[in-house]
C-alpha positions in Angstrom: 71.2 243.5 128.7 69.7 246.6 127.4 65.8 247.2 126.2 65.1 248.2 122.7 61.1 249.3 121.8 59.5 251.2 118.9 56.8 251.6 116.4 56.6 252.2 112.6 53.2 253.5 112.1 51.2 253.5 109.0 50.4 256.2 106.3 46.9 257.6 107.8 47.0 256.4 111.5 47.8 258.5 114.5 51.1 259.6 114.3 51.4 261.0 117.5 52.5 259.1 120.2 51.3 260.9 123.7 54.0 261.4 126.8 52.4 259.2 128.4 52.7 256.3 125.8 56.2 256.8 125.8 57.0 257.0 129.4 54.5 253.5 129.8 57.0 251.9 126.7 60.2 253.0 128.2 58.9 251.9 132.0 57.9 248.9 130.8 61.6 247.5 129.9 63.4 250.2 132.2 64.8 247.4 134.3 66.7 246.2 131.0 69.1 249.4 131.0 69.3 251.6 134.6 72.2 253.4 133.0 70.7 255.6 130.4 67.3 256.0 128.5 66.3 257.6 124.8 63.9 258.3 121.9 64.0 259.1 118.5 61.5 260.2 116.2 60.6 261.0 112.7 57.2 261.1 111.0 55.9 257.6 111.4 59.3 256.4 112.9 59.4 255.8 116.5 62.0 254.3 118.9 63.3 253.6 122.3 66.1 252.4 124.5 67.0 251.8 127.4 71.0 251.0 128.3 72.9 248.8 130.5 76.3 250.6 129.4 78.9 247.3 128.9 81.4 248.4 126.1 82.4 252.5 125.8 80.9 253.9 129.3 80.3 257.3 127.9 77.4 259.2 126.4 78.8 259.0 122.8 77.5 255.4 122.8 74.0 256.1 124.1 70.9 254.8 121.9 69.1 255.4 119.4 72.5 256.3 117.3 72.2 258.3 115.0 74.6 258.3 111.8 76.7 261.8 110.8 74.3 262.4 108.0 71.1 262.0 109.8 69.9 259.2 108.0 70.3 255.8 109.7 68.9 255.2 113.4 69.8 252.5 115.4 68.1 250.7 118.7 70.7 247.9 119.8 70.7 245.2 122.5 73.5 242.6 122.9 77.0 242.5 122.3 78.9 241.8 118.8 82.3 240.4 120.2 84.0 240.2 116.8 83.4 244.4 116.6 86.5 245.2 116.6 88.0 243.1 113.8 84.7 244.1 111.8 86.0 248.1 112.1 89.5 247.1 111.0 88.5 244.7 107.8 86.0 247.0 106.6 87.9 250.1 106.8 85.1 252.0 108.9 87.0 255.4 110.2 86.6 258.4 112.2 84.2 256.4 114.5 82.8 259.0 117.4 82.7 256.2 120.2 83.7 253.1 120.9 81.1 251.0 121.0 80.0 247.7 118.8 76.3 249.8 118.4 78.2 252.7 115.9 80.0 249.7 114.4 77.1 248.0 113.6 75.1 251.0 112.6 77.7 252.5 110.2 78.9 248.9 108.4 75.0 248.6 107.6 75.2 251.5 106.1 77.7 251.0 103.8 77.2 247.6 103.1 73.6 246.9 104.2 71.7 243.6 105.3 75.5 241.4 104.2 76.7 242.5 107.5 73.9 241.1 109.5 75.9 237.1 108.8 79.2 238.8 109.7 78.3 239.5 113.2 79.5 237.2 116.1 77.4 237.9 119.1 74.5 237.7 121.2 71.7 240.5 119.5 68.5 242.2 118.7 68.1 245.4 117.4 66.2 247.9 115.0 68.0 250.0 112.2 65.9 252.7 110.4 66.8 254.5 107.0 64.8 257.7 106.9 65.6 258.1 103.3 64.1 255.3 101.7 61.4 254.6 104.9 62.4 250.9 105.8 63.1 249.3 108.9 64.7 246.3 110.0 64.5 244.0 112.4 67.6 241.8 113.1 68.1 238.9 116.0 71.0 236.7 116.6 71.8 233.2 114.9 70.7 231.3 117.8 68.4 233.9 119.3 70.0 234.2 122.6 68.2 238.0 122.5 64.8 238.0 122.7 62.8 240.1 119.9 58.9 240.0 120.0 57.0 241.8 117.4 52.7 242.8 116.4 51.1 244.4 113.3 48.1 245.5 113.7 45.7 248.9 111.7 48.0 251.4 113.1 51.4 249.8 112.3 54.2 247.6 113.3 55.2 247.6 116.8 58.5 245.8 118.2 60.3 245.7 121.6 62.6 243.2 123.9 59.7 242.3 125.7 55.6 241.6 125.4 54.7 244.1 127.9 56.6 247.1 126.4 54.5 246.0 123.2 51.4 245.6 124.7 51.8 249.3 126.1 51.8 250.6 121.9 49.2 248.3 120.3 45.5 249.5 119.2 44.4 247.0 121.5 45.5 244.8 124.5 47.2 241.5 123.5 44.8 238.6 124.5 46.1 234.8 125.1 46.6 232.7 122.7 45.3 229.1 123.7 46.7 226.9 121.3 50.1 227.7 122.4 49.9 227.3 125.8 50.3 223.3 125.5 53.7 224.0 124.0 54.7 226.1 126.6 53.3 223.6 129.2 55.0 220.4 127.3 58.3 222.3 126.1 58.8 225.4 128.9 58.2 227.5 125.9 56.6 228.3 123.0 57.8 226.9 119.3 58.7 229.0 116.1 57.0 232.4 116.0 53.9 231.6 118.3 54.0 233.7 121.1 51.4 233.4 124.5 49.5 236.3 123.1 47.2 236.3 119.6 49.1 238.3 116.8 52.5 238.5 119.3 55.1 237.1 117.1 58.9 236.3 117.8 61.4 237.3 115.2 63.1 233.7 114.7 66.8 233.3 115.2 69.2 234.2 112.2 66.2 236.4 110.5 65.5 239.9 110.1 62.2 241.6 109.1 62.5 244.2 106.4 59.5 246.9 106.4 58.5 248.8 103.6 57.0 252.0 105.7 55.4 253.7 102.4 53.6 250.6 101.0 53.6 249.0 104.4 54.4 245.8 102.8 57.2 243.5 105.0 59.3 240.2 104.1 61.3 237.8 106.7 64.5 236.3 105.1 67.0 233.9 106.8 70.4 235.2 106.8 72.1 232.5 108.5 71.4 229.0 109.8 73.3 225.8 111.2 72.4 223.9 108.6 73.5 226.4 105.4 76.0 228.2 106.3 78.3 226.2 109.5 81.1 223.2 107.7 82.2 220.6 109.4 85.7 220.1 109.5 87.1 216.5 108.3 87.8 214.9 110.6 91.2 213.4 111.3 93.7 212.7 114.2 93.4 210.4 117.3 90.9 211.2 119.8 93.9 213.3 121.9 94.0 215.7 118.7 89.8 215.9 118.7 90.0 216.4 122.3 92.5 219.7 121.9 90.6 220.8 118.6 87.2 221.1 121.0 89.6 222.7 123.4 91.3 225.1 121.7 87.7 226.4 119.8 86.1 226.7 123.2 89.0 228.7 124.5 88.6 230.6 121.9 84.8 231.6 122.0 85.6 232.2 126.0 88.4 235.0 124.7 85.9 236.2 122.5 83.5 237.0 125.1 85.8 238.5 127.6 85.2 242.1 125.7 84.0 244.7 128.4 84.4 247.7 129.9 83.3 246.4 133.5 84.2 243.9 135.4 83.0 240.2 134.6 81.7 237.6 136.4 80.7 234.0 135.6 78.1 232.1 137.2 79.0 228.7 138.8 76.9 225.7 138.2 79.2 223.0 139.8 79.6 220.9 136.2 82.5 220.8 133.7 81.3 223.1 131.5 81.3 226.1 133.8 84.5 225.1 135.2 86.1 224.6 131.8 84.4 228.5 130.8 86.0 229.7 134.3 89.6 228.1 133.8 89.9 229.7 130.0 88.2 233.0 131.2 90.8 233.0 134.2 93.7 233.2 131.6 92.7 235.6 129.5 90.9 238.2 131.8 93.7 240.9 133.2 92.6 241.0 136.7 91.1 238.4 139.3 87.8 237.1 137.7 84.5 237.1 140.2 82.5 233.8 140.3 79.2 233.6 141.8 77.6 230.2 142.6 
């Protein structure tokens, strides 16, 4: 769990972001990421991180990334489990780390917003081109990653959490009533409405693309359930279902296995966690810890 934060300012407004502003955005999500914390910034490009180091432990994977030639910047939080095959079938070489972040960072830019439906993982982050002034904002198909976002007269400000937002905004966020009976009814609010007025949430599967110069900004659906998964026929006796489910839930356990520390798996009591525990136990090199 890492913390991403930032702010694309527009043409006109004050560009400068104080110390103080920056140090009150980076506290504000500083319990995301204890291992490491940084900033970039360019004009009216600004962003933060904060990291929780899981894949490559050393500085070469710290954030924001920057590409070779200065012009993409990323600000990632997740994990892309399928990274490593990404690398390979796209031919990206002479990677400085070994992180999913510079794999990420380096596939967009040479193949742009078509590798945001070819990542498997849990994500949110931020990717800036400072030639063309744009900025995306990407979250995961089924929005395990939270992604919270506000445009108001000075710009567009973004971040892993309300309060990190609340820190960069013209003015303090104020609640929004007419969401609070779907957080009461549901545990949480529907769609984009947020608690706060003008607080949105990115929706799952989408990314917002910001046009810096005219300020202009789109959201587009790059994946879905509906339009994109197929269902398999289905065929067999109810033993051959039964191994099918298996063998595609061992499979998404393996998947998730990829770290650089330990890992640990939380204990409900029910099947499903023991089913995750006995796959996880035979594909994890070492004794697996389990916390109930």
């Amino acid at each position: 769990m890492c913390g991403i934060v930032g702010k694309a300012m527009r043409q006109g407004a004050d560009l400068a972001l104080s110390d103080e502003k920056v140090a009150q955005a980076i506290g504000a999500i500083n319990h995301r990421g204890p291992d490491s914390c940084g900033t970039y910034s360019n004009g009216n490009m600004w962003l933060g991180h904060v990291r929780l180091s899981i894949i490559d432990l050393s500085g070469a994977a710290n954030q924001p990334m920057v590409t070779e030639d200065k012009r993409f910047v990323i600000s990632f939080n997740g994990e892309v489990y399928n990274f490593r095959d990404l690398a390979s079938s796209l031919s990206l070489v002479a990677l400085r780390s070994h992180s999913d972040t510079e794999v990420v960072l380096e596939a967009f830019a040479e193949f742009g917003v078509e590798i945001f439906s070819q990542l498997n993982g849990m994500f949110a982050f931020a990717i800036y081109d400072k030639h063309a002034q744009k900025l995306w904002l990407v979250r995961d198909r089924l929005g395990i990653k939270p992604l919270y976002y506000s445009i108001d007269s000075q710009g567009l400000v973004f971040g892993s959490e309300i309060k990190a937002i609340s820190v960069l905004t013209e003015t303090p966020p104020v609640c929004e009533i007419s969401a609070l009976h779907e957080w009461l009814f549901y545990g949480n609010t529907l769609g984009e409405h947020t608690l706060y007025q003008g607080v949105r949430k990115l929706l799952p599967g989408h990314y917002l693309e910001l046009d810096l110069i005219a300020f202009t900004h789109e959201t587009v659906e790059y994946w879905s359930p509906v339009k994109q998964a197929t269902l398999p026929q289905i065929k067999g006796s109810q033993d051959d279902l039964a191994k099918g489910v298996e063998h595609l839930l061992e499979q998404a356990v393996k998947r998730q296995l990829v770290s650089d520390v330990p890992v640990g798996i939380f204990l409900s009591g029910g099947i499903d966690s023991s089913a995750i525990t006995a796959f996880a136990a035979k594909h994890y090199c070492g004794r697996i810890a389990t916390y109930s």
